[in-house]
PDB file of N, H, CA, C and O in Angstrom:
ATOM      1  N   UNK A   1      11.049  -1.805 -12.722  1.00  0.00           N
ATOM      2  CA  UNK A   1      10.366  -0.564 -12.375  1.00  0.00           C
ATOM      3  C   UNK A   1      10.377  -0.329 -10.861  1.00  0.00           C
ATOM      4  O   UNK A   1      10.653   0.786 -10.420  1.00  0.00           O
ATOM      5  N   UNK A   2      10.023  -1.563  -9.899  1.00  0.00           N
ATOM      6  H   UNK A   2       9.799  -2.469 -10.257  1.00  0.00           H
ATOM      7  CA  UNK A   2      10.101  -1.527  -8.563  1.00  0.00           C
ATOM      8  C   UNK A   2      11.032  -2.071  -7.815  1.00  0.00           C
ATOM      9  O   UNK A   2      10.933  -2.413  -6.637  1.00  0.00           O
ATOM     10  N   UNK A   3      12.044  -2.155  -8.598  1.00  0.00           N
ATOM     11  H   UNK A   3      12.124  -1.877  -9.555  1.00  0.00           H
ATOM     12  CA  UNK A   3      12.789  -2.802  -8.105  1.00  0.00           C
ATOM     13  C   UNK A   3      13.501  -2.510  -6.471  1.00  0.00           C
ATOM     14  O   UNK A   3      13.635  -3.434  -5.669  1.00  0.00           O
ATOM     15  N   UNK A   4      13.876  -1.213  -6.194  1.00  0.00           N
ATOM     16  H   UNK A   4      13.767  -0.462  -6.846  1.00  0.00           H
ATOM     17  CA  UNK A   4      14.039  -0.739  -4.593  1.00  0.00           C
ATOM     18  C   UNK A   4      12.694  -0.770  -3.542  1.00  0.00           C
ATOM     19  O   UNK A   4      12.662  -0.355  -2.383  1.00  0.00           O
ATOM     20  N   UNK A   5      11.703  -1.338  -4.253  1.00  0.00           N
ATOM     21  H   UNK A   5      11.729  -1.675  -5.194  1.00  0.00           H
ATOM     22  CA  UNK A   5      10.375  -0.974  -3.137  1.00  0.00           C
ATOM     23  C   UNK A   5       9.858  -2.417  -3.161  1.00  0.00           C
ATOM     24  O   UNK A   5      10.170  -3.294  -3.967  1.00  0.00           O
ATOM     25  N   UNK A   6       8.677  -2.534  -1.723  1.00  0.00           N
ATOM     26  H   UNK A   6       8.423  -1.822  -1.068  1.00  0.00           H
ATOM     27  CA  UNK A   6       8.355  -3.709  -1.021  1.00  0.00           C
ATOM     28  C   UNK A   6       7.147  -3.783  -1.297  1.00  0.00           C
ATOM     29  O   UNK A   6       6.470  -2.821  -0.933  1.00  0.00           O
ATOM     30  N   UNK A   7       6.576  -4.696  -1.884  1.00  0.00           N
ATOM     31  H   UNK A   7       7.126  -5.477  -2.180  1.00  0.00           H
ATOM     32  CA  UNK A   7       5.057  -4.756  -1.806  1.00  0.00           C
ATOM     33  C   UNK A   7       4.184  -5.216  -0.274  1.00  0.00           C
ATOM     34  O   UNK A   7       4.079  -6.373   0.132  1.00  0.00           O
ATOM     35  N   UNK A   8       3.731  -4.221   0.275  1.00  0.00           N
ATOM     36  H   UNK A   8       3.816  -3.280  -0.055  1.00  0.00           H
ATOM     37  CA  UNK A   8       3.541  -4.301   1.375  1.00  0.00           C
ATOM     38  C   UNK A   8       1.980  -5.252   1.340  1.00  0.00           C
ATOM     39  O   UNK A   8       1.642  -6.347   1.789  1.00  0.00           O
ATOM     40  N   UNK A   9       1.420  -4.358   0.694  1.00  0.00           N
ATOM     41  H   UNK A   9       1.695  -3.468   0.330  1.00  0.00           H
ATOM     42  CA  UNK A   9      -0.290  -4.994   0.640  1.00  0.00           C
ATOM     43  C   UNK A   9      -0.999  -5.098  -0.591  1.00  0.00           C
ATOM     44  O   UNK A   9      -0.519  -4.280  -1.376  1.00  0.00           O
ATOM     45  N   UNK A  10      -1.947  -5.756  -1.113  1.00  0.00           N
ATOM     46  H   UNK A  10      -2.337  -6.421  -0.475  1.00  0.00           H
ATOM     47  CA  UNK A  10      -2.672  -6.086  -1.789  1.00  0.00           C
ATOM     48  C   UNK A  10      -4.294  -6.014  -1.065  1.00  0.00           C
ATOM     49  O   UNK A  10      -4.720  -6.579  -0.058  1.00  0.00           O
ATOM     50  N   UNK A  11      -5.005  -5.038  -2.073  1.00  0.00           N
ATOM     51  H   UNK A  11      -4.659  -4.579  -2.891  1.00  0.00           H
ATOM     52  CA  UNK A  11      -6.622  -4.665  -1.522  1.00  0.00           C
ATOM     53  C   UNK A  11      -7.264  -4.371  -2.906  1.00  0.00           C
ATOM     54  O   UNK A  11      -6.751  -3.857  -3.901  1.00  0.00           O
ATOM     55  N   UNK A  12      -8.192  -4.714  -2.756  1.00  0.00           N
ATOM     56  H   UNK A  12      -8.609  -5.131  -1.948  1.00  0.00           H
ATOM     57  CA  UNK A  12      -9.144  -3.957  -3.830  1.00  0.00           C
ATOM     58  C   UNK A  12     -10.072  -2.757  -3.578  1.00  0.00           C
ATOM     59  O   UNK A  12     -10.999  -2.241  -4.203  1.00  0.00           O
ATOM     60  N   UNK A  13      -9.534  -2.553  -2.566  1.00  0.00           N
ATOM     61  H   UNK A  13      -8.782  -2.973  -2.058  1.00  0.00           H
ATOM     62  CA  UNK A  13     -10.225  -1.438  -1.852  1.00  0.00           C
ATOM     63  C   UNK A  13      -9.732  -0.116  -2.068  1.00  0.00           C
ATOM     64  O   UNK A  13      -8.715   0.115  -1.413  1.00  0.00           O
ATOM     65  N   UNK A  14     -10.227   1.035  -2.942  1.00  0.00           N
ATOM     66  H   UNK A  14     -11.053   0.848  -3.474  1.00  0.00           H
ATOM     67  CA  UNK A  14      -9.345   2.083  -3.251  1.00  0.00           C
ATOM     68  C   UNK A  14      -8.964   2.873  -1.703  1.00  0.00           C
ATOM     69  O   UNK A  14      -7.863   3.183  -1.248  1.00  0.00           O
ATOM     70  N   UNK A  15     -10.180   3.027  -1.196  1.00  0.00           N
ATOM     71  H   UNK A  15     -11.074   2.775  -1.565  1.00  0.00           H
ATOM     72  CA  UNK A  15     -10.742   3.894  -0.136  1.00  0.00           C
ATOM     73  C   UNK A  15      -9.475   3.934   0.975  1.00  0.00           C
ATOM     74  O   UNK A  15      -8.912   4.857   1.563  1.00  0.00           O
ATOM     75  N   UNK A  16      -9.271   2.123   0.966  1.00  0.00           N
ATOM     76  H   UNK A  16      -9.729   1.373   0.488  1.00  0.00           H
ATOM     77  CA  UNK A  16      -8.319   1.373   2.055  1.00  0.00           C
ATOM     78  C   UNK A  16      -7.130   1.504   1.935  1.00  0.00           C
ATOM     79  O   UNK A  16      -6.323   1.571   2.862  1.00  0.00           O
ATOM     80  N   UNK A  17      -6.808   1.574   0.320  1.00  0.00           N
ATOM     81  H   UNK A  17      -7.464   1.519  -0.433  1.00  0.00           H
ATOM     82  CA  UNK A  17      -5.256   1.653  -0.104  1.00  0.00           C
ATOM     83  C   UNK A  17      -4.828   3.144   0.456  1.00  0.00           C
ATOM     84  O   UNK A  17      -3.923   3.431   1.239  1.00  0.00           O
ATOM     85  N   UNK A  18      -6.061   4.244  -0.402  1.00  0.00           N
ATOM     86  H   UNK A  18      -6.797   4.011  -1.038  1.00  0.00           H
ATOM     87  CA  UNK A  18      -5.174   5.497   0.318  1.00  0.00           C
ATOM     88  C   UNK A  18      -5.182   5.777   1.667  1.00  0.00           C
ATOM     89  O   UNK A  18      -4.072   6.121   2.072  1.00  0.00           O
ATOM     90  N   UNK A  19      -6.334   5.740   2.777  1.00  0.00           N
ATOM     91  H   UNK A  19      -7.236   5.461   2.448  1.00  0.00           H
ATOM     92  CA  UNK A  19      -6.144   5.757   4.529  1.00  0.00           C
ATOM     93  C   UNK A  19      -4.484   4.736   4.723  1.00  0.00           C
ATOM     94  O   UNK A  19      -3.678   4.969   5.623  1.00  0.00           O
ATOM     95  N   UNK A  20      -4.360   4.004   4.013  1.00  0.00           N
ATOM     96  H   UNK A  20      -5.015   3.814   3.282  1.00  0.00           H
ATOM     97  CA  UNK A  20      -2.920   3.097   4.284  1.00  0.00           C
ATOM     98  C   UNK A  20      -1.498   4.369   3.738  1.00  0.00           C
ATOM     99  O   UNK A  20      -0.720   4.962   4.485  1.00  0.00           O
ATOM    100  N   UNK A  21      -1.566   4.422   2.613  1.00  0.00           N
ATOM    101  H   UNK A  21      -2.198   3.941   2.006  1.00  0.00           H
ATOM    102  CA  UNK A  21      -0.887   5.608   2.097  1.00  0.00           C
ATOM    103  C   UNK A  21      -0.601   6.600   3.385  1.00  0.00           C
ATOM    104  O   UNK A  21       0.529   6.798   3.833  1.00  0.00           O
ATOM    105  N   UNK A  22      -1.415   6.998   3.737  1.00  0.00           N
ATOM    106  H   UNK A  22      -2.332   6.837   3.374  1.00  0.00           H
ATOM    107  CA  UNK A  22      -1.864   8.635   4.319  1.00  0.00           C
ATOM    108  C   UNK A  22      -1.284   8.093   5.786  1.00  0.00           C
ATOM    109  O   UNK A  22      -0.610   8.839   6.496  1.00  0.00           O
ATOM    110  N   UNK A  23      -1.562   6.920   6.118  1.00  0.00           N
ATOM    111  H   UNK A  23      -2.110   6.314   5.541  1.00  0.00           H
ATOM    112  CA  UNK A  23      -0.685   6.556   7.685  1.00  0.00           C
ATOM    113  C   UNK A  23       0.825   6.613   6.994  1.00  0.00           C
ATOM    114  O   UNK A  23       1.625   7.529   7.184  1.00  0.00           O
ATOM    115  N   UNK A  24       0.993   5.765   6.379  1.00  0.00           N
ATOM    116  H   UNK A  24       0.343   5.020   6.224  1.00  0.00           H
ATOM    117  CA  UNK A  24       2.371   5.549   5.831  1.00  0.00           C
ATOM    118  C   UNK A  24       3.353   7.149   6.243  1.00  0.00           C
ATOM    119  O   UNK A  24       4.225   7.339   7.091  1.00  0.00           O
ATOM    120  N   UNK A  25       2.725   8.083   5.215  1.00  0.00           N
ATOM    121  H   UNK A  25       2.017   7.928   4.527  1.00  0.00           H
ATOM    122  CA  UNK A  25       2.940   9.141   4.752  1.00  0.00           C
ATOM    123  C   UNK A  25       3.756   9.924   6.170  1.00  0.00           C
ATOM    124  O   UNK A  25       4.911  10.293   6.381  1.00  0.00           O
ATOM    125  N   UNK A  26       2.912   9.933   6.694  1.00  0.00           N
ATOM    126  H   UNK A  26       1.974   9.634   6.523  1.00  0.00           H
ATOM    127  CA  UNK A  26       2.309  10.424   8.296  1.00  0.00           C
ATOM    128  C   UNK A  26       3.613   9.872   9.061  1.00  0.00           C
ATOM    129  O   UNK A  26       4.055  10.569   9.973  1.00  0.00           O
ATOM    130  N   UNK A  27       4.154   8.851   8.793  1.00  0.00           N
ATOM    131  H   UNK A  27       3.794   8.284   8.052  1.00  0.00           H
ATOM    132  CA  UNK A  27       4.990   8.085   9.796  1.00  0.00           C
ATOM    133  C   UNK A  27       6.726   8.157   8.763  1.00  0.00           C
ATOM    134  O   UNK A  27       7.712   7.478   9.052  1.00  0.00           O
ATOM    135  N   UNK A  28       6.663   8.913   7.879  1.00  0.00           N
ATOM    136  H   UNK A  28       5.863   9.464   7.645  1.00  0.00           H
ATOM    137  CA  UNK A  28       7.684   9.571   7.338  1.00  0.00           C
ATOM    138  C   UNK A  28       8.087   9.007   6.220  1.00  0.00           C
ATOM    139  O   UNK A  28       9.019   9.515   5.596  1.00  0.00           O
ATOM    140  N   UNK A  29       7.264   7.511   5.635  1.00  0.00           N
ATOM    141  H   UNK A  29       6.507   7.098   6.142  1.00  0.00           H
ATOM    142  CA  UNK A  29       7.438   6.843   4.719  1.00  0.00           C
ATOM    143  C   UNK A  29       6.830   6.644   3.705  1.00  0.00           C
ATOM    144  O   UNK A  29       5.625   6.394   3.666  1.00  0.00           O
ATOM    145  N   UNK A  30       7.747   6.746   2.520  1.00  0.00           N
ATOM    146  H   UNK A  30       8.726   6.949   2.551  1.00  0.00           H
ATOM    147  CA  UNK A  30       6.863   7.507   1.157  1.00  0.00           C
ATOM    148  C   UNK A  30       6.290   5.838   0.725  1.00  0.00           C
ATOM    149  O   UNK A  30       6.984   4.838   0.909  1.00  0.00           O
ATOM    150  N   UNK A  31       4.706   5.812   0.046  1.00  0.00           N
ATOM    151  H   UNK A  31       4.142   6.624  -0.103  1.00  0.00           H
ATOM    152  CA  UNK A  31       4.117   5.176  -0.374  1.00  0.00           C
ATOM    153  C   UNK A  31       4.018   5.253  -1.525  1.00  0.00           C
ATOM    154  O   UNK A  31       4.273   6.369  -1.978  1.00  0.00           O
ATOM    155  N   UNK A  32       3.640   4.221  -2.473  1.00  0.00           N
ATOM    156  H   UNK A  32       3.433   3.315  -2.105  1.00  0.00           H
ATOM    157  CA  UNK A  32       3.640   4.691  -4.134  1.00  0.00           C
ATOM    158  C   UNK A  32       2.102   3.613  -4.123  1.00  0.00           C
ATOM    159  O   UNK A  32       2.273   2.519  -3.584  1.00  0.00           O
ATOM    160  N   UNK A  33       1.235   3.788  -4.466  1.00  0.00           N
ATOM    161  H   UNK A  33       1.096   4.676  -4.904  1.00  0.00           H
ATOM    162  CA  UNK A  33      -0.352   3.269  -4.852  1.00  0.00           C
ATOM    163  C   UNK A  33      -0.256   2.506  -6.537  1.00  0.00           C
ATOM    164  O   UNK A  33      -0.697   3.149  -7.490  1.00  0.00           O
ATOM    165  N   UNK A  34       0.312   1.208  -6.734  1.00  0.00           N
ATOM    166  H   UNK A  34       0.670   0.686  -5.960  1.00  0.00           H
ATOM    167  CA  UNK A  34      -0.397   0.837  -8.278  1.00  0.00           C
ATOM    168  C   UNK A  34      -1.625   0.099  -8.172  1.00  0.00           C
ATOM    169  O   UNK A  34      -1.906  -0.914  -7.532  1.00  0.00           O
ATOM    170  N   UNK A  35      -2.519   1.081  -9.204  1.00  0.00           N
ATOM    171  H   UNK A  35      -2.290   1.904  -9.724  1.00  0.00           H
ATOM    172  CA  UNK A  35      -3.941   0.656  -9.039  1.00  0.00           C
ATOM    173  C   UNK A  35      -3.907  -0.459 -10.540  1.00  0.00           C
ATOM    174  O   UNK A  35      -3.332  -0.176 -11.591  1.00  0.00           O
ATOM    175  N   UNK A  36      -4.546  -1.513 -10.312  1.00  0.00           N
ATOM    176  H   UNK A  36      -5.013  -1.743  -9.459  1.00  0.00           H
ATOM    177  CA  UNK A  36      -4.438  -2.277 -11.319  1.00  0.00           C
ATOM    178  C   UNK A  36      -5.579  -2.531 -11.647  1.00  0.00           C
ATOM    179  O   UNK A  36      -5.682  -3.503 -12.395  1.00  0.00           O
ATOM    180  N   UNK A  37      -6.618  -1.952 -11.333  1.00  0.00           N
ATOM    181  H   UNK A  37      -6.534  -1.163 -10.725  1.00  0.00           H
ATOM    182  CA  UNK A  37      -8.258  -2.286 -11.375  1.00  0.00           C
ATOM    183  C   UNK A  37      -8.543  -2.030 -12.674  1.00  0.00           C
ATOM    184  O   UNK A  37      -8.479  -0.856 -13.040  1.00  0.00           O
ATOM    185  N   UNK A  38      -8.902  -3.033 -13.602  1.00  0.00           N
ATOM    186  H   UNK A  38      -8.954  -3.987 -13.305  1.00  0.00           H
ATOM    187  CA  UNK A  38      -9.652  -2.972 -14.344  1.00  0.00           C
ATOM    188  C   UNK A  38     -10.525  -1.106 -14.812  1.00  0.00           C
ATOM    189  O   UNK A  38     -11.718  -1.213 -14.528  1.00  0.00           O
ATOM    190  N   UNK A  39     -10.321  -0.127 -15.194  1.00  0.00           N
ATOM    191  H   UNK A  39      -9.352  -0.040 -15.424  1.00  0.00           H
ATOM    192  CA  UNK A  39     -11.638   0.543 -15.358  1.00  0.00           C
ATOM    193  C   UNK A  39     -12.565   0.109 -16.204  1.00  0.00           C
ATOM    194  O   UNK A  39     -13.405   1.006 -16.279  1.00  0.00           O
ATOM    195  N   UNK A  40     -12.922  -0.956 -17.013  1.00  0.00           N
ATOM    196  H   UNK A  40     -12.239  -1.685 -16.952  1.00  0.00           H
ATOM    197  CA  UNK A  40     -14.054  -1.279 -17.262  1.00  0.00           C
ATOM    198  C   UNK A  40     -15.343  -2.221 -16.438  1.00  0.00           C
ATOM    199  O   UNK A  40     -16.553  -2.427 -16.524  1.00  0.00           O
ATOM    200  N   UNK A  41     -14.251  -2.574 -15.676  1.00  0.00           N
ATOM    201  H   UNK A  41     -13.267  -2.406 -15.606  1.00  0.00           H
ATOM    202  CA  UNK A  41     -14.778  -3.842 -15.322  1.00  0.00           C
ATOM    203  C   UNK A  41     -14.325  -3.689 -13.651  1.00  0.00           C
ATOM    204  O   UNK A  41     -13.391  -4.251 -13.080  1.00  0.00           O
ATOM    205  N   UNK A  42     -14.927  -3.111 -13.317  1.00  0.00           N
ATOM    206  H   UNK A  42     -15.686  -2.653 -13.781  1.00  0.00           H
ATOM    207  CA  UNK A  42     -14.392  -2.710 -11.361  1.00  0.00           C
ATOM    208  C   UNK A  42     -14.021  -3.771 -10.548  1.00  0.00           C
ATOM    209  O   UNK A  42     -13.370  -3.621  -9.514  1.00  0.00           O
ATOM    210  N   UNK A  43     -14.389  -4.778 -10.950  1.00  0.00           N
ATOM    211  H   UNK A  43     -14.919  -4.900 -11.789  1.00  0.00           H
ATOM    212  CA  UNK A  43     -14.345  -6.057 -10.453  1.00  0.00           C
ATOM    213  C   UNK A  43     -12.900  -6.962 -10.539  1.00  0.00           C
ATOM    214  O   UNK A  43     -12.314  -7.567  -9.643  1.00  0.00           O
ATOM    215  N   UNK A  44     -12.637  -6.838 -11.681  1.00  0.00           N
ATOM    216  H   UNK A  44     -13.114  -6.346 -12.409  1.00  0.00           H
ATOM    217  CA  UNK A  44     -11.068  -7.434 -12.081  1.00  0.00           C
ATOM    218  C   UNK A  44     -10.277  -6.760 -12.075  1.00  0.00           C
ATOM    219  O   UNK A  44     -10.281  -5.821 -12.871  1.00  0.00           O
ATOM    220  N   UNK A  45      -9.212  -6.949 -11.143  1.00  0.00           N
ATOM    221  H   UNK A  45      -9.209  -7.712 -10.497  1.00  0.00           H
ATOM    222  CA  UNK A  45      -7.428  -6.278 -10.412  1.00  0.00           C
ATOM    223  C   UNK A  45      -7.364  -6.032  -8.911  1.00  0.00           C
ATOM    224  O   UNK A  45      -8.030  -6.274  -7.904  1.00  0.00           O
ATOM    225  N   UNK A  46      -6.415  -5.527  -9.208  1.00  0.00           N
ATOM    226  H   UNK A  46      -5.874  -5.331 -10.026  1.00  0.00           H
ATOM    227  CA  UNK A  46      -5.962  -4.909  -7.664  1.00  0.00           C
ATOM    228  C   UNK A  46      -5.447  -3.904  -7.294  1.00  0.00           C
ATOM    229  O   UNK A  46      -5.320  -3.134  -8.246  1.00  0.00           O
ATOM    230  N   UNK A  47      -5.048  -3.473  -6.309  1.00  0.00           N
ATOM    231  H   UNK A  47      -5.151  -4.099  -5.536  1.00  0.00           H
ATOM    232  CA  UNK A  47      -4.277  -2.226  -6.058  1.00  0.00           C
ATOM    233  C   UNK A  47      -3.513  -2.680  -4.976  1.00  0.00           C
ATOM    234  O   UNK A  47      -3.841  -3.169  -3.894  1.00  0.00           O
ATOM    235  N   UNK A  48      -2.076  -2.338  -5.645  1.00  0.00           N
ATOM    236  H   UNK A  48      -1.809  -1.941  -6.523  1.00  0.00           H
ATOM    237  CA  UNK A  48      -0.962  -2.693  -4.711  1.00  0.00           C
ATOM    238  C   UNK A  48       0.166  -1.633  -4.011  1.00  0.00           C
ATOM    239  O   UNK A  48       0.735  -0.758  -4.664  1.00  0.00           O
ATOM    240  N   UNK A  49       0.331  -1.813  -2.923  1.00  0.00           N
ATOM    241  H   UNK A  49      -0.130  -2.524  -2.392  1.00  0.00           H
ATOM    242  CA  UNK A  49       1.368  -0.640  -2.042  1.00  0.00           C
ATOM    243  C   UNK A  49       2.651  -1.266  -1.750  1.00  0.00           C
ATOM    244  O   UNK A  49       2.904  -2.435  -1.458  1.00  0.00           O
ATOM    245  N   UNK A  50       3.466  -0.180  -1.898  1.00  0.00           N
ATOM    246  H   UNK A  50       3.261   0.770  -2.136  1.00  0.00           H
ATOM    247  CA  UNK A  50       4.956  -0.244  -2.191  1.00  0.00           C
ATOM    248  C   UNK A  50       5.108   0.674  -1.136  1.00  0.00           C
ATOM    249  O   UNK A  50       4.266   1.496  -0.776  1.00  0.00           O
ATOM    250  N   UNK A  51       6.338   0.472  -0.613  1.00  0.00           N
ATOM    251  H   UNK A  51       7.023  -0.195  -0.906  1.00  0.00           H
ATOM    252  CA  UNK A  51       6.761   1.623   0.473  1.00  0.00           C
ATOM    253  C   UNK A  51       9.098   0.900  -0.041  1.00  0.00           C
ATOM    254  O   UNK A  51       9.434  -0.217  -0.435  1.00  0.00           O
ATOM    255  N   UNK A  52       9.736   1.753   0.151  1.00  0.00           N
ATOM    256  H   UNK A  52       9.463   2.660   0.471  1.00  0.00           H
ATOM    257  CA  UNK A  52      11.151   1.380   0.038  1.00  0.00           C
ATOM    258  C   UNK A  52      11.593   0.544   0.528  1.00  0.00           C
ATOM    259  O   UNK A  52      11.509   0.717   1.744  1.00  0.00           O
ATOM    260  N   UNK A  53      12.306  -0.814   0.163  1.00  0.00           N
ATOM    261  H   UNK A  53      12.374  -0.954  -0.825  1.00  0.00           H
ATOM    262  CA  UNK A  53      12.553  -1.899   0.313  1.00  0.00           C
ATOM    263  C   UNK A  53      13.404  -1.920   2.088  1.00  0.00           C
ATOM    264  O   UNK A  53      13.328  -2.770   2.976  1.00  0.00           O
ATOM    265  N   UNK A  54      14.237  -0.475   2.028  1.00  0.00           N
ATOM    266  H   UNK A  54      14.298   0.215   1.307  1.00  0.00           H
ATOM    267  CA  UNK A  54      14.568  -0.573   3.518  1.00  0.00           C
ATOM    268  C   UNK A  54      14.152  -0.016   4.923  1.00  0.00           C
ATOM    269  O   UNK A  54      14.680  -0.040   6.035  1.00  0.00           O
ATOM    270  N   UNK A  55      12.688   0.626   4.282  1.00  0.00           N
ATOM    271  H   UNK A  55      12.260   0.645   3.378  1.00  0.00           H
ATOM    272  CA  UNK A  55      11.654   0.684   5.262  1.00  0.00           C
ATOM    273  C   UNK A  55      10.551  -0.314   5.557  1.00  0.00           C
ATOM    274  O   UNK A  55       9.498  -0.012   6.119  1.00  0.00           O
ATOM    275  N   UNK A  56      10.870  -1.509   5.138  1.00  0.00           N
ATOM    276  H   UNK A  56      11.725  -1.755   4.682  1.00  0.00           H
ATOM    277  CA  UNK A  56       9.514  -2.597   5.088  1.00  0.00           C
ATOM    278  C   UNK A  56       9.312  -3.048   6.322  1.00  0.00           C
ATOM    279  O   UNK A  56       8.175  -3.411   6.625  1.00  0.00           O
ATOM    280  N   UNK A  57      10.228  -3.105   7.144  1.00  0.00           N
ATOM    281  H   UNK A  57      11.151  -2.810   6.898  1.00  0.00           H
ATOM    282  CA  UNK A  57      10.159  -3.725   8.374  1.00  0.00           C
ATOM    283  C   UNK A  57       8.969  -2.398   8.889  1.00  0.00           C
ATOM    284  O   UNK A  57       7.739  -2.355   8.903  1.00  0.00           O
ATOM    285  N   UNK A  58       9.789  -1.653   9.181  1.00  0.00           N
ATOM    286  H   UNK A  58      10.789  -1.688   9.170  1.00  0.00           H
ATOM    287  CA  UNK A  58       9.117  -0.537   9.821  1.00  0.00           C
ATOM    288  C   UNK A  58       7.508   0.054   9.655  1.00  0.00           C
ATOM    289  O   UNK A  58       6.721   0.436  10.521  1.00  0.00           O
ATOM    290  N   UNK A  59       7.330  -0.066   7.752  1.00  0.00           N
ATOM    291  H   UNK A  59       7.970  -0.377   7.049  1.00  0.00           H
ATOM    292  CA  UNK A  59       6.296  -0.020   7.310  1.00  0.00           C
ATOM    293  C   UNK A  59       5.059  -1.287   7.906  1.00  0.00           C
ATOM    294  O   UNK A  59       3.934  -0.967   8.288  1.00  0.00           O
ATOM    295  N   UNK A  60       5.509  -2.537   7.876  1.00  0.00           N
ATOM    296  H   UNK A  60       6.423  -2.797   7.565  1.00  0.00           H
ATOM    297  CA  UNK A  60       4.827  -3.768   8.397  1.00  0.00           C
ATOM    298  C   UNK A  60       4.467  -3.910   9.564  1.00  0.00           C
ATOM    299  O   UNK A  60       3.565  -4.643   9.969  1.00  0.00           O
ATOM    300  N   UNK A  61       5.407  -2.958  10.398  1.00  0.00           N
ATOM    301  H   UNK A  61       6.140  -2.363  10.068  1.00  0.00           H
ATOM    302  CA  UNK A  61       4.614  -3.077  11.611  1.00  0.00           C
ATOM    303  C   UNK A  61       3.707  -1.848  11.763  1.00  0.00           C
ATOM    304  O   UNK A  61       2.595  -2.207  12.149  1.00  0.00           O
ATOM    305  N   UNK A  62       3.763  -1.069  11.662  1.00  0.00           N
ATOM    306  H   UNK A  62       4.667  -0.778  11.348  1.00  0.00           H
ATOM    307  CA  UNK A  62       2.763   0.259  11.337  1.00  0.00           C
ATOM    308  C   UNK A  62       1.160  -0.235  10.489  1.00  0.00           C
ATOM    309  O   UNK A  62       0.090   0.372  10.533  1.00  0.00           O
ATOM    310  N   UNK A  63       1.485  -1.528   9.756  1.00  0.00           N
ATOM    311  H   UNK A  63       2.354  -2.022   9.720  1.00  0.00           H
ATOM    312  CA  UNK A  63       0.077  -2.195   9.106  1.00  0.00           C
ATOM    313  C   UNK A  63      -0.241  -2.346  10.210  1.00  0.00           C
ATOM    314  O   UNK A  63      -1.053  -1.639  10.807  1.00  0.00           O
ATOM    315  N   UNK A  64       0.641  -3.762  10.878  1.00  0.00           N
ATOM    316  H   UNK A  64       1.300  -4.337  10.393  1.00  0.00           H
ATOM    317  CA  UNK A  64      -0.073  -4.464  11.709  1.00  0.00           C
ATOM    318  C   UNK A  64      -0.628  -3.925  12.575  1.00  0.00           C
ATOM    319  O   UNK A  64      -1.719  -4.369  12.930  1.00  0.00           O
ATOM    320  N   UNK A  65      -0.169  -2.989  13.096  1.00  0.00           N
ATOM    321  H   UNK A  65       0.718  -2.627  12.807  1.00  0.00           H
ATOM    322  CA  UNK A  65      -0.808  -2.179  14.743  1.00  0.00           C
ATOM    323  C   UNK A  65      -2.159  -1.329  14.057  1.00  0.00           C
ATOM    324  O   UNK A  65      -3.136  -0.961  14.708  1.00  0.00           O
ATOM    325  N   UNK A  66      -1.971  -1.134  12.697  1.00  0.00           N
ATOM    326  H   UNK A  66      -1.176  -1.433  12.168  1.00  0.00           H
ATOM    327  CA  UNK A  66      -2.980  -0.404  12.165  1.00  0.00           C
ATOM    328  C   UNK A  66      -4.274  -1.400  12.268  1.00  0.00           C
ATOM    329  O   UNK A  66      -5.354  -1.119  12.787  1.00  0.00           O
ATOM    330  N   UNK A  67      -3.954  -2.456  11.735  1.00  0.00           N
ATOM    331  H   UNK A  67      -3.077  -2.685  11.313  1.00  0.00           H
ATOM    332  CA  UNK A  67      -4.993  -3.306  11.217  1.00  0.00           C
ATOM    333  C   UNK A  67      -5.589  -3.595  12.245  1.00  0.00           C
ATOM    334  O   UNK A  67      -6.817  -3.669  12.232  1.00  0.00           O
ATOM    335  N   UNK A  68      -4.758  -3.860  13.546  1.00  0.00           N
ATOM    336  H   UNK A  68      -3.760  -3.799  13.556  1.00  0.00           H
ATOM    337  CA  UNK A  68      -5.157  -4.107  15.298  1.00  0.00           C
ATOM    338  C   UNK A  68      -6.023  -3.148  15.631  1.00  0.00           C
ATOM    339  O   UNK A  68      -6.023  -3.209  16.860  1.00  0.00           O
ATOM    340  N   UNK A  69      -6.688  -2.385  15.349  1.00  0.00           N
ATOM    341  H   UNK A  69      -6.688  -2.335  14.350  1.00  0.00           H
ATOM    342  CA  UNK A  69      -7.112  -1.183  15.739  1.00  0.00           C
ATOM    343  C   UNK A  69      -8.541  -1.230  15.216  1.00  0.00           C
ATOM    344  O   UNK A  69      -9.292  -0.269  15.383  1.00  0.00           O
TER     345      UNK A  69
END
């Protein structure tokens, strides 16, 4: 299914995944959001971000300077 895209991050944070998305977006690189959270149970899963396997570099540093901030 994902096979061309990079799993950039892992959060359980919905809020966090999309502000990550929305930089991504912003910096010309398409993001895809799988939310794996549980809806019964809010507590169990995750939500994981993908950006294209030959933007990862580019995407990773755009975390990091993000996360620096």
């Amino acid at each position: 299914m994902m096979q061309n895209w990079f799993l950039l991050l892992i959060t359980n944070n919905i809020a966090e995944a999309n502000i990550i998305q929305g930089m991504l977006e912003e910096n010309n690189i398409p993001a895809q959001i799988l939310n794996k959270i549980d809806s019964s149970y809010l507590s169990f899963g995750q939500i994981e971000i993908y950006v294209p396997l030959h933007l990862k570099d580019i995407a990773k540093e755009l975390l990091h300077k993000a996360l620096l901030n």
